[in-house]
C-alpha positions in Angstrom: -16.0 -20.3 10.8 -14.7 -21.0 7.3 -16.9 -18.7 5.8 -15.3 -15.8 8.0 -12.3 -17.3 7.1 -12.8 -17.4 3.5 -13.8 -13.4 3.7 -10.9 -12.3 5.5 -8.7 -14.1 3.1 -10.3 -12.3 -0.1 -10.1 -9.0 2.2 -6.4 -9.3 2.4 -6.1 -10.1 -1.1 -7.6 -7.2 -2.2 -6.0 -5.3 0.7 -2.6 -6.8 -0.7 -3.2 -5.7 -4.4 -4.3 -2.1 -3.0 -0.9 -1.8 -1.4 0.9 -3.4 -4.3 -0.7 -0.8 -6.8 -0.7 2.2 -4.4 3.8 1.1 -4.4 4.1 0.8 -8.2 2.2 4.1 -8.5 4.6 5.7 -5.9 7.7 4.4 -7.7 6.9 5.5 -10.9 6.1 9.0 -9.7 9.7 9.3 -8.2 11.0 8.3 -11.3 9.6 11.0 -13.1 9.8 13.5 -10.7 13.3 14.7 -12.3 12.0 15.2 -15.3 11.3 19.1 -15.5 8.1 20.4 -16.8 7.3 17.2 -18.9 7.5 15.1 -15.3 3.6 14.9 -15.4 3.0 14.7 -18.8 4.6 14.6 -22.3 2.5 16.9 -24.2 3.3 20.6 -23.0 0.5 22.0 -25.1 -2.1 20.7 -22.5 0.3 21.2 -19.8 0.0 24.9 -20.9 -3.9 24.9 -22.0 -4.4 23.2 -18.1 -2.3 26.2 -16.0 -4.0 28.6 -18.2 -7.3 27.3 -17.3 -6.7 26.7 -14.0 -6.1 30.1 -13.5 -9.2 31.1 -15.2 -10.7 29.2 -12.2 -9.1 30.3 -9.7 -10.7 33.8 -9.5 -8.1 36.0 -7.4 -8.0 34.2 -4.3 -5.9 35.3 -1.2 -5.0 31.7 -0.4 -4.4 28.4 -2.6 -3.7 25.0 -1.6 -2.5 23.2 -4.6 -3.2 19.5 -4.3 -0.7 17.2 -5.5 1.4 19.8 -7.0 4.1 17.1 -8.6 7.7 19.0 -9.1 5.5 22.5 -8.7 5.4 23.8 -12.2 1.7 24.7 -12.2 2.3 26.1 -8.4 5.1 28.1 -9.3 3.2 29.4 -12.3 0.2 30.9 -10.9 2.9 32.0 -7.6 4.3 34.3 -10.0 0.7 35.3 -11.5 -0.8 36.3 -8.3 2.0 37.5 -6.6 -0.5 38.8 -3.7 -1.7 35.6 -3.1 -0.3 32.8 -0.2 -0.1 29.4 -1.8 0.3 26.1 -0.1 1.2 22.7 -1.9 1.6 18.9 -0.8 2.1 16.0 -3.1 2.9 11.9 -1.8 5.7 11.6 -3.9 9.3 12.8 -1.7 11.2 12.9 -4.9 8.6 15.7 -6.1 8.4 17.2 -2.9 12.1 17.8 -3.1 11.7 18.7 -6.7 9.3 20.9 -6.2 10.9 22.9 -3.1 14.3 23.3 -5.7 12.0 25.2 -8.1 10.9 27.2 -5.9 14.1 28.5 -4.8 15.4 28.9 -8.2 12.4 31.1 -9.1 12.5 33.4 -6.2 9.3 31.6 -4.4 11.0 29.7 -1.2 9.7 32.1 1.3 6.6 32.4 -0.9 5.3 29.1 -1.3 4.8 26.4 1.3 5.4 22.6 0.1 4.6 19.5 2.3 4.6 15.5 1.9 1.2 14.3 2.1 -1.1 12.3 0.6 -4.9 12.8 -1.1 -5.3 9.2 1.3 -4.3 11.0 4.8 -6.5 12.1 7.5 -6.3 15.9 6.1 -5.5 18.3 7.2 -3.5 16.5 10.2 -1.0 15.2 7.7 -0.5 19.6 6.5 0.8 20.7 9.8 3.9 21.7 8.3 1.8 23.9 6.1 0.7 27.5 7.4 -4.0 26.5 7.0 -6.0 29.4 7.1 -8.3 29.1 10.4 -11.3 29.6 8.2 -9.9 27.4 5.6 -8.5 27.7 2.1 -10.0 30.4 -0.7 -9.1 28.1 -3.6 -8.0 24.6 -3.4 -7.2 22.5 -6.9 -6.0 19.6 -8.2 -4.2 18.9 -11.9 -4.9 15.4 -12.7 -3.8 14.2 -9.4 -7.3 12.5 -8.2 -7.1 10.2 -10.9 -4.3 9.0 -9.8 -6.0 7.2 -7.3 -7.6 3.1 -7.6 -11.0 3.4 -7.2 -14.2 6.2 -7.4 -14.7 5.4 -3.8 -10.8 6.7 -2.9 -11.2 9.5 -5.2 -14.5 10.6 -3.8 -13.1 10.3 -0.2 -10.2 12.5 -1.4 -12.4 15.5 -2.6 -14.2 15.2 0.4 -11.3 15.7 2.3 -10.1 18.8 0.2 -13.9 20.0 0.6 -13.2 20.4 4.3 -10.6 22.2 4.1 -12.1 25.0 2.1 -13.3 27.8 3.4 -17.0 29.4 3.1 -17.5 30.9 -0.6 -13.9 28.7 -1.5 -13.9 27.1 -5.0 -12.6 23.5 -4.9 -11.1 23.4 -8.8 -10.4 20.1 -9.9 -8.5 19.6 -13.6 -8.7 16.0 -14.4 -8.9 13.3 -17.2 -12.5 11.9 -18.3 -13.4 8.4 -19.7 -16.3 10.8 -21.8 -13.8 12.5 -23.8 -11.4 10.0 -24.1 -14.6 7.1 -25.6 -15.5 10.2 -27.8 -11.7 11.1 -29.3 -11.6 7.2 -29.8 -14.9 7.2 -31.8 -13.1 9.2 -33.8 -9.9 7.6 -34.4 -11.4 4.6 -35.2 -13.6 6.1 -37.9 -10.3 7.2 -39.1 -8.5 3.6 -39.3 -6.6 4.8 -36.1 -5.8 2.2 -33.1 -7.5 3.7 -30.1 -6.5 5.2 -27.3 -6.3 3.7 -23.4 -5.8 5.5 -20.5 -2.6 5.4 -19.0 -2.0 2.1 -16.5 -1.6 4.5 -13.3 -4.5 6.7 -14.3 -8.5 5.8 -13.4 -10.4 8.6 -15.4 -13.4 9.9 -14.2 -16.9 10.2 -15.6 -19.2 13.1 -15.9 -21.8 10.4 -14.7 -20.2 10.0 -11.7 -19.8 13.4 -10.2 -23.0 13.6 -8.5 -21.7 10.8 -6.3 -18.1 12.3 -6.4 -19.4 15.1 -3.7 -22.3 14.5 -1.7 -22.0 17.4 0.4 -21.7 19.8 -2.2 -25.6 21.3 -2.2 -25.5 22.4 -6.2 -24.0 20.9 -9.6 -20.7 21.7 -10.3 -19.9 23.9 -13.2 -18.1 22.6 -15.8 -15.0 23.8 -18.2 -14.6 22.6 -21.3 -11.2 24.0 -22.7 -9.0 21.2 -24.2 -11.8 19.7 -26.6 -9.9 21.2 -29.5 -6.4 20.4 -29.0 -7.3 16.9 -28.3 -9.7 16.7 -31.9 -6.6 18.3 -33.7 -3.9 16.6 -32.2 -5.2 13.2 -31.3 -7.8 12.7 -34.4 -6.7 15.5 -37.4 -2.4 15.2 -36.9 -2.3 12.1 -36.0 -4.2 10.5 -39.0 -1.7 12.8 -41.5 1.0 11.5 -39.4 0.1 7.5 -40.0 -0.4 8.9 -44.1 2.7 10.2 -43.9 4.3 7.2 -42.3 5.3 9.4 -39.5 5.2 9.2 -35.5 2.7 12.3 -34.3 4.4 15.3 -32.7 3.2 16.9 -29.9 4.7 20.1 -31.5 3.6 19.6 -35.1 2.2 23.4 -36.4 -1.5 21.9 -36.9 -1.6 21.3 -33.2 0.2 24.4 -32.1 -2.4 26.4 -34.1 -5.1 24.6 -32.9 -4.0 26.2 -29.0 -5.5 29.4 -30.2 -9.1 28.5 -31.4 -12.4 27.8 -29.1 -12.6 25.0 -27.2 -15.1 22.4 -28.8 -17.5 20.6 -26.3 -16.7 17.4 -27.4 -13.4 15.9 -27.3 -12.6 17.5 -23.9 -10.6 14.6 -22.4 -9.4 17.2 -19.9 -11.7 19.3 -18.2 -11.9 21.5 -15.0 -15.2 21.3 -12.3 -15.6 23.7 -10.1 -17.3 23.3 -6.9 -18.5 26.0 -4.6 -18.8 26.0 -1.3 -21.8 28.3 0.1 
């Protein structure tokens, strides 16, 4: 009996911490979720490399779930790209909910676009009922660095499961999200340069190319892979930021050198971004 005891006491522990980090993650979200098109990041230069590539991957789709769309800037973007298509967002966060629903309005998309409270963690797609599903399931269904927001690899893999389900036959399930690979090769880097590494950010768990076999089991081929941010991340993180610390300087995210650097072919190292696309056949 103790022993049964002593397991359901470390089970609510960890259950206790789960709901303790699942809060702080949730607060912090509606704190930013004011903040305009830096609310998911500081560095607009990825912000802008990601929607571009993103919509590279989306192919021309006649229906798009975006999920965890945040305040909706990347939603409203490619809304106004593919003006023929019917997109559908949700996100767990009420303050970007609202946010997001206020852009749309302001840019002409409130009958266009459909936005719901939901989270990556709910029995999908019973939590989208607000949300207008295609019976035979989404065309296109993508994420911008909102799986890693989750603890673990087993709640992230659970979550693109979910989203797998609801895609329809032929659908691509685009995921844009942060890697531990490109992030351990940027810091090999810095250090070689006498520059203090970089960690991933305390709400984030990055994913590894490693894992992704395990990340969809019922996907019956590799995903492809997109490597489009290796180059920014070099210039900005490695090249700028060590004439920065010469300089005596704090690194811009809008210094020229990085700006530049938008334009030029994506290295295949350095990519601490990246896109996988799944297809469903």
């Amino acid at each position: 009996a103790w022993v049964m005891a002593m397991v359901l006491n470390w089970l609510l522990i960890i259950f206790s911490k789960m709901c303790d980090s699942y809060s702080k993650r949730l607060d912090f979200w509606e704190g930013r979720s004011q903040l305009g098109f830096t609310a998911g990041s500081g560095d607009m230069n990825l912000k802008k490399l990601e929607i571009n590539a993103i919509r590279k991957s989306l192919g021309n789709p006649a229906t798009v779930l975006d999920a965890g769309c945040g305040n909706g800037f990347t939603l409203a973007t490619l809304a106004k790209s593919l003006s023929t298509c019917r997109f559908c967002g949700f996100d767990y966060s009420q303050g970007m909910v609202d946010a997001a629903n206020e852009l749309m309005k302001e840019r002409g998309l409130g009958n266009v676009v459909q936005i719901c409270r939901a989270s990556l963690l709910d029995e999908l797609p019973v939590s989208l009922t607000s949300l207008d599903i295609p019976e035979a399931g989404f065309d296109c269904i993508y994420s911008e660095r909102s799986v890693i927001n989750l603890d673990t690899f087993e709640q992230q893999s659970q979550a693109v499961r979910a989203l797998w389900n609801l895609l329809a036959p032929g659908g691509n399930l685009v995921l844009c999200e942060s890697f531990q690979d490109g992030l351990t090769e940027i810091n090999t880097y810095r250090v070689s340069a006498g520059l203090p590494q970089i960690s991933a950010p305390w709400h984030n768990r990055y994913l590894s190319l490693n894992e992704l076999k395990d990340l969809l089991p019922d996907a019956n081929h590799a995903p492809k892979i997109v490597e489009f941010s290796g180059t920014y991340y070099f210039v900005s993180r490695v090249i700028h930021a060590k004439e920065a610390m010469l300089k005596g300087e704090e690194p811009s995210y809008e210094a020229s050198i990085n700006i530049q650097s938008l334009e030029l072919p994506s290295l295949r190292m350095f990519g601490q971004s990246k896109i996988i696309v799944y297809t469903k056949t």
